[in-house]
GULO-848788 format. One record per residue (C-alpha): residue in one letter; z, x, y. Coordinates in pm, whole numbers, padded with zeros to 5 digits, always signed. Each point is the difference from the previous one (the first is absolute). Layout:
! GULO-848788
aZXY...
***
This chain:
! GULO-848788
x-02019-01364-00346x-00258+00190+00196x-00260+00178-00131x-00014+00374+00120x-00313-00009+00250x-00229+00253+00136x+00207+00060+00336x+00308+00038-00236x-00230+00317-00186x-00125+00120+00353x+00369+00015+00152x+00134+00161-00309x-00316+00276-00033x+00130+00083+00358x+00373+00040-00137x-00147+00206-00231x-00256+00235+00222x+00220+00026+00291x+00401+00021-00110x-00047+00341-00182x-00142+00156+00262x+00252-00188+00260x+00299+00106-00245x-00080+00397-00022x-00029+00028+00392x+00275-00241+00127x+00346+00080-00011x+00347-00214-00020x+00359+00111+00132x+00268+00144-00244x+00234-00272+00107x-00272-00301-00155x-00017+00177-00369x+00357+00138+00008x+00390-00044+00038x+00272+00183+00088x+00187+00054-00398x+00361-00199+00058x-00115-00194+00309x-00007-00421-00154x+00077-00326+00070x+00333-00134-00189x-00017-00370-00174x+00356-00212+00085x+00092-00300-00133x+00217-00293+00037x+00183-00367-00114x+00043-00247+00286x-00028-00363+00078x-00228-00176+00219x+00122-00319+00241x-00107-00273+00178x-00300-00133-00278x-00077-00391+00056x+00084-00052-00335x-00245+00222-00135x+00280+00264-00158x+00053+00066-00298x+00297-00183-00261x+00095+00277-00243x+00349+00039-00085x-00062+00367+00079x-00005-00088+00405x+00239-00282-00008x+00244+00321-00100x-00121+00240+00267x+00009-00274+00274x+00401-00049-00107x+00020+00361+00013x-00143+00082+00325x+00203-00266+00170x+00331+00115-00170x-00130+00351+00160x-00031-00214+00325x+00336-00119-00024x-00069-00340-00132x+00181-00111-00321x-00189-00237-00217x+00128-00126-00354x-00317-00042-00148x-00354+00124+00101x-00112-00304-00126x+00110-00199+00302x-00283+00195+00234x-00278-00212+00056x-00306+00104-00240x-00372+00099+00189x+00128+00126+00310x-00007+00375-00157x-00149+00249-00244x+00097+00299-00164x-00256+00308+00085x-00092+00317-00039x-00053+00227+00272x-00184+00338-00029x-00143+00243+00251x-00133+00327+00051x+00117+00319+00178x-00188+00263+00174x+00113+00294-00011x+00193+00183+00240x+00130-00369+00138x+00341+00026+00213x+00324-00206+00021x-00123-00316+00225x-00360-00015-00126x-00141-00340-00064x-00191-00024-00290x-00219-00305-00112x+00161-00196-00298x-00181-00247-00303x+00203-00315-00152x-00056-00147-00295x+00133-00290-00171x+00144+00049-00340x+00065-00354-00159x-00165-00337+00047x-00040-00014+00368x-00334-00182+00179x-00013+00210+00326x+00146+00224+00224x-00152-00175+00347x+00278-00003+00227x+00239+00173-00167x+00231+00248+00148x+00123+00346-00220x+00372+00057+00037x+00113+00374+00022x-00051+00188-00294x+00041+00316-00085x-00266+00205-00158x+00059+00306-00227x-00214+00292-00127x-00048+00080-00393x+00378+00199-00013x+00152-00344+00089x+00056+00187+00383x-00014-00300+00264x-00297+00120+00239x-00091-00256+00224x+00144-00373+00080x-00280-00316+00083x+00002-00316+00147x-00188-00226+00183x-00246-00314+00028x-00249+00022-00302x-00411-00029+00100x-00213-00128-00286x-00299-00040+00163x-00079-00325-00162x+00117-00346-00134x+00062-00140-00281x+00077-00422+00040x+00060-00242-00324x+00043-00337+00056x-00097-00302-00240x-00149+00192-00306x-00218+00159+00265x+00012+00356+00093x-00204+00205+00281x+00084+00372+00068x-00155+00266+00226x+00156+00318-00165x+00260+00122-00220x+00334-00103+00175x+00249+00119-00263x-00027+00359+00153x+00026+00057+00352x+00091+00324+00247x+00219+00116+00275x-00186+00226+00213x+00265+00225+00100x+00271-00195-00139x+00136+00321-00191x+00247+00255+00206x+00056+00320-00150x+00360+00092-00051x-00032+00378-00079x-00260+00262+00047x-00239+00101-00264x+00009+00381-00047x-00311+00169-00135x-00053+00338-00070x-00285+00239+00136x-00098+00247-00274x+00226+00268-00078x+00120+00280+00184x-00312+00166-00027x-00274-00213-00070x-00155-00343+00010x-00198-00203-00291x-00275-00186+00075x-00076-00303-00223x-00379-00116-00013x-00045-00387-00072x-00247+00058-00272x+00018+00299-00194x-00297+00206+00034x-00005+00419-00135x-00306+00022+00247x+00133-00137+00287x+00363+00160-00052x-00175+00330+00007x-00187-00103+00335x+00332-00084+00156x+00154+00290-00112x-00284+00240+00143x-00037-00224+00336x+00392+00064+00080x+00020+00350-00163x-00309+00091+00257x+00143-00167+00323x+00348-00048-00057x+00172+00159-00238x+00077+00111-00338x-00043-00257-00243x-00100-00047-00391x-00110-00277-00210x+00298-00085-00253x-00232-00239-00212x-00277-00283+00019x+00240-00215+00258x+00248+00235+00180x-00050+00273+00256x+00261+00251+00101x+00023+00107+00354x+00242+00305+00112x+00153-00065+00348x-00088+00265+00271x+00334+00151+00099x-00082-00120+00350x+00008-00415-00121x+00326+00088-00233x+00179-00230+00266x-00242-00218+00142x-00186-00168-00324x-00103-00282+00160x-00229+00229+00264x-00151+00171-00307x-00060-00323-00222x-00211-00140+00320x-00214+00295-00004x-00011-00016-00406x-00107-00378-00001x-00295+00015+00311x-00182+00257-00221x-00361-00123-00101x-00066+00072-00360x-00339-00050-00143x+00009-00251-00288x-00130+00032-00334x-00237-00237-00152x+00186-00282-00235x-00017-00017-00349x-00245-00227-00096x+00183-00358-00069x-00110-00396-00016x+00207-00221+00088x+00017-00337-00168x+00195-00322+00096x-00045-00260-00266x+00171-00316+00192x-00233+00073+00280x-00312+00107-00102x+00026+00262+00241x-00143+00412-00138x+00005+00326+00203x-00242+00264-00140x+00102+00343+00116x-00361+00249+00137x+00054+00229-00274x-00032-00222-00281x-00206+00107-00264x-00138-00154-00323x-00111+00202-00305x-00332-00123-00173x+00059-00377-00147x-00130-00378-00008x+00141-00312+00126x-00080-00320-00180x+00043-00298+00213x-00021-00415-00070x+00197-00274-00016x+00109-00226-00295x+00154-00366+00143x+00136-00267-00291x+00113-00302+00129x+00157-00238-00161x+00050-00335+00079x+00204-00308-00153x-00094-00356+00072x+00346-00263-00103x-00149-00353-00192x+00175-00289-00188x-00138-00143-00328x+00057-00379+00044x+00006-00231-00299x-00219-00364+00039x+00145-00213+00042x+00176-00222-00296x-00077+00314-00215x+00242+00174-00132x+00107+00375+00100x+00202+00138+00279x-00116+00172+00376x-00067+00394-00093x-00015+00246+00319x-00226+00306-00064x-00154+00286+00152x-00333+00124+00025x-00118+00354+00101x-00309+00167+00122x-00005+00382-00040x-00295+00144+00181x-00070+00384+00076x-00202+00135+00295x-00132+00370-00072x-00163+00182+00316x-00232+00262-00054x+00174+00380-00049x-00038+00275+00229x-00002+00351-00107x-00049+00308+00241x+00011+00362-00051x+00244+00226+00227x-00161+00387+00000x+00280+00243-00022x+00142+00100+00333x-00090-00306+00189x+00264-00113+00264x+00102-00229+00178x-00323-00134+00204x-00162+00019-00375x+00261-00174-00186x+00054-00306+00296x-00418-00039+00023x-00025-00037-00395x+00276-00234-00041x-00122-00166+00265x-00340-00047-00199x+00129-00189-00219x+00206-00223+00207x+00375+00008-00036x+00226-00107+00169x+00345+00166+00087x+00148-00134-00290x-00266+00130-00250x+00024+00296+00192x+00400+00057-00102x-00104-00041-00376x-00341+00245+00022x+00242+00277+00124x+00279-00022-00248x-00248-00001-00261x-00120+00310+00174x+00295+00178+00037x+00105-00064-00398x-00364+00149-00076x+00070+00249+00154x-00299+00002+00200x+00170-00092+00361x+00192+00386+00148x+00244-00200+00242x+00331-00082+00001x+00000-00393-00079x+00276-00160+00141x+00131-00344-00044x+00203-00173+00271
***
């Protein structure tokens, strides 16, 4: 892992000097912070089988069933489902997502996945299934040749594979069968949802539209009420595209770090501040090591071959670090003194959860 370097503390003591300033003059559209309270996607889902595998299906009992099934459907009478050839097809899954608003005839992209022991979906075809929303109410039907955007081959104890071909898509192998109705607001008003609650920034909305638009009133931290000029009663759609190409003037984010452990990766927010405290840094390595020998007997003597084990502990202790933080420092200070002592990412993680329990670090720490 990568030390942090001197470009990495110039480039973030510009984040730091110039985004404040950038965020209290620059402004962002309503329609990029907020929604329309009501107006969502729907989730649909799905049991179907997939055909024409080159032996790579799947040989639960579970499919065997549904492939008798279907064919009975078809018009095909079969005494036992065991008499279908096994590999040629796979039970799925298929799940998609609806935009709202979406009409009768709408094609909507589709996901299959495989629920029981098959190897890949490469090649495969879906046969029609029908999807249905939460309420068990059939929504949309799909079908169609699967892309998996890999391979996957096995052959001889070998194996190679290029991605995972178990799940695979239809792009626009989903046809809507009814129309998805959403509701507007109410008879009088609409409510505006904000994608991260903010009392600040509610308030700012609520002012921007009150001053330009119309009427409107902060409900709580996330919502914003907007009354409906008598003039847009009947034509909401003319009055949310004024609404949503207002510029509002942001506020400036709660101060948060961001921490991925699998990666390494943090994200120090500009406003990050540290009350006064000391950071001890150094590293402790024990190794331990165990070397396999046999005790042989000479030879006419008597005893028996023994097999034993000898290990080597040995401990490496770096000189400690230790640096004082002033109270108030920020960002710039806090990157340039752990920097001083030279940690990595990694150390980095540890130094600011030890922080944060202190007390000493006033940011949101959050772990992803």
């Amino acid at each position: 892992m990568k030390k942090i370097t001197a470009v990495t503390i110039m480039i973030i003591s510009l984040i730091t000097t110039i985004l404040p300033t950038q965020a209290i003059v620059s402004t962002v559209r309503l329609k990029d912070i907020a929604h329309v309270k009501g107006v969502r996607d729907n989730q649909i889902v799905g049991y179907g089988v997939v055909v024409g595998l080159p032996k790579t299906g799947d040989n639960s009992r579970s499919t065997q069933i549904t492939n008798k099934m279907l064919l009975m459907n078809l018009g095909t009478i079969i005494d036992q489902e065991n008499y279908i050839q096994k590999g040629s097809t796979a039970a799925v899954i298929v799940t998609a997502t609806v935009p709202p608003f979406a009409k009768n005839g709408d094609k909507i992209d589709v996901t299959v996945s495989t629920m029981a022991d098959c190897k890949s979906l490469e090649g495969g075809v879906l046969v029609q299934t029908i999807l249905k929303a939460a309420n068990g109410e059939a929504v949309a039907v799909a079908q169609g040749p699967l892309s998996v955007g890999g391979i996957n081959v096995v052959e001889g104890g070998s194996s190679a594979r290029t991605a995972i071909t178990t799940t695979g898509r239809i792009p626009g192998g989903g046809i809507m069968e009814r129309d998805m109705l959403t509701d507007i607001g109410d008879e009088t008003t609409i409510t505006l949802n904000m994608e991260d609650a903010d009392y600040t920034m509610a308030s700012r909305i609520a002012q921007t539209i009150t001053s330009l638009v119309a009427p409107a009133k902060a409900i709580d931290g996330n919502s914003i009420e907007v009354t409906i000029p008598e003039k847009f009663l009947d034509d909401r759609i003319t009055f949310l595209s004024i609404l949503e190409n207002l510029d509002i003037r942001p506020t400036v984010e709660k101060a948060r770090v961001v921490v991925n452990e699998r990666t390494g990766t943090v994200v120090i927010g500009s406003d990050v501040k540290l009350l006064p405290a000391a950071v001890a840094h150094g590293n402790l390595t024990v190794t331990v090591s165990t070397t396999n020998e046999v005790s042989q007997p000479n030879a006419f003597a008597q005893g028996s071959t023994v097999g034993f084990s000898n290990t080597d502990i040995s401990i490496n202790k770096t000189m400690g670090s230790i640096i004082a933080m002033p109270a108030n420092s920020n960002l710039n200070d806090l990157v340039r003194a752990l920097n001083s002592i030279g940690v990595t990412p990694i150390d980095l993680i540890s130094i600011l959860q030890a922080l944060k329990k202190s007390g000493s670090l006033q940011a949101e720490l959050i772990i992803i």
